[in-house]
N, C-alpha and C positions, 0 to 999 in steps of 0.2 A: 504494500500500500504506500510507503514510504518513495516509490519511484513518480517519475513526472508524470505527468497525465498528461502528456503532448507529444508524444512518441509515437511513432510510426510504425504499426504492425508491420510484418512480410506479408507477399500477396497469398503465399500460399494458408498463412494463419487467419488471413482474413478468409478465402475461401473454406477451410475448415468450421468457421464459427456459422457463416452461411448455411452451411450444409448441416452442420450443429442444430440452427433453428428451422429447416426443413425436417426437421426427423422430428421436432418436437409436437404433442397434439396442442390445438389452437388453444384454449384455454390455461396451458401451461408455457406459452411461448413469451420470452418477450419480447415485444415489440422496437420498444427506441429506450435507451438509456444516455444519462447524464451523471458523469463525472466531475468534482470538483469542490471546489470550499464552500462553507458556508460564511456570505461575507459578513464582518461584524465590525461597529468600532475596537473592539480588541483588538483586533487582525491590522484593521488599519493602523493602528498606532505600531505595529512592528513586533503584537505579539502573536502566537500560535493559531493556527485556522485549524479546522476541523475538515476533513475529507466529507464531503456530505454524494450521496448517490440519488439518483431520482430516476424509476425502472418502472417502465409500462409496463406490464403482464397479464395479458389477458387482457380482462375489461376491468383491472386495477390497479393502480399506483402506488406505488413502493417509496416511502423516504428513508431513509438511513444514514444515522449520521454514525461516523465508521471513526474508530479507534486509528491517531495518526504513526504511532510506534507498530502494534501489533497487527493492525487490518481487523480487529473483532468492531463487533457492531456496539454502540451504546445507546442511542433509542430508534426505533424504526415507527411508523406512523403508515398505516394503507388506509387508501381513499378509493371507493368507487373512480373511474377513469371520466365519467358524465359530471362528477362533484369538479374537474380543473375547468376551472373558468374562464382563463386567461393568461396569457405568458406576455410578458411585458419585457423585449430583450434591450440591455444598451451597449452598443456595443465601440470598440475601442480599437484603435490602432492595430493591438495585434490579439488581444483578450475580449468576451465578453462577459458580459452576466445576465442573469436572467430571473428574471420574480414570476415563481409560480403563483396563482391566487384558487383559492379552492372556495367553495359555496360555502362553507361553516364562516370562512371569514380569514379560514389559515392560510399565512403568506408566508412562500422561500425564496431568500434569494442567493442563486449560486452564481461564486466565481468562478475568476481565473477558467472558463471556460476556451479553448481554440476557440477561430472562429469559427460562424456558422454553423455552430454544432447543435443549436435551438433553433435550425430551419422545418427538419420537419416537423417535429410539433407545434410550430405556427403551420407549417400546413394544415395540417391535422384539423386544429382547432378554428381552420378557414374553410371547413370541409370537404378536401380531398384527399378519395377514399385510399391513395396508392400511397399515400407522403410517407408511412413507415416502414415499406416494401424492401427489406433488404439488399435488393438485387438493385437499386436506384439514390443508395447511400453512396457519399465518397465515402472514398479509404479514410479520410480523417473522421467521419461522420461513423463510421463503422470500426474504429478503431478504439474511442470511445466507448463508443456505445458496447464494444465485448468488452472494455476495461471496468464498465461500469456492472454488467453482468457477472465478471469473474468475482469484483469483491462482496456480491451476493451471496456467493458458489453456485452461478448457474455459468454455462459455458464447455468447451471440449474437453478443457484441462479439469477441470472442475469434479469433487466428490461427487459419484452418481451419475458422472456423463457416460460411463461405459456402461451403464445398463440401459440406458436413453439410448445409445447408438445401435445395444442388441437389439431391443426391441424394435425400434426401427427398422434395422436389417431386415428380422426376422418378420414384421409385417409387408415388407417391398418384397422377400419372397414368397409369401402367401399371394402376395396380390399377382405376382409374375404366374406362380403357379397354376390360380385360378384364370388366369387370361388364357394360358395356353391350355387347356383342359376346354 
């Protein structure tokens, strides 16, 4: 957890995590993730930010604000996906941030994002229906978004991914099977 969050997977890592989230059933997939601080007056004056995560799954949203030493979680928050309301991005030179807003009232705002990394969720929340489509992310946009997955544990690398991939396998040959029968 402790590494940059502006790094650049390989392609073939990125193709892996793709392939990752085709194997998974829709309800357990996620969709778009964010990586990145949670910005505060503390922070700003030069002291410690917190890694905060922000992970679509399904038809739910994930907050987690992540332990900056170890990578463990210290509180997490899910919201229905219909409760965000709004994403209000600002963005900078070479960072953005961005303030989630959810219907109860509760608002996050994450830094030190790359940029452009809160595009498709302004798609999203501008109604189109392809904007978290994997296959239509950049490699920065998808780079993220698995680094924000991994400090879940969801992901190829990740506890429990090699049962996700058997079962996968093993339902793409049932399905082969029954095609050719």
């Amino acid at each position: 957890m402790a590494r940059p969050i502006w790094k650049q997977l390989l392609a073939e890592d990125l193709e892996a995590f793709r392939a990752y989230l085709v194997g998974l059933p829709a309800e357990e997939r996620p969709r778009y993730g964010l990586l990145g601080v949670k910005a505060s007056w503390w922070s700003r004056l030069g002291g410690g930010a917190r890694p905060f995560v922000a992970l679509l799954v399904g038809d739910r949203v994930i907050l987690s604000k992540r332990s900056f030493r170890a990578g463990r979680e210290m509180t997490r928050h899910e919201y229905p996906a219909a409760d965000l309301k709004a994403i209000k991005v600002r963005r900078g030179p070479l960072l953005e941030s961005a303030r989630l807003r959810f219907a109860d009232g509760y608002a996050l705002r994450l830094g030190s994002l790359p940029r452009r990394q809160t595009q498709p969720w302004e798609r999203l929340l501008a109604g189109e229906e392809d904007a978290l489509d994997p296959a239509g992310l950049s490699p920065e946009q998808l780079t993220n978004f698995c680094q924000a997955a991994a400090a879940l544990g969801l992901g190829p690398d990740a506890p429990g991914a090699e049962a996700a991939e058997t079962e996968a396998a093993e339902a793409e040959a049932a399905e082969t099977a029954a095609a050719q029968s």
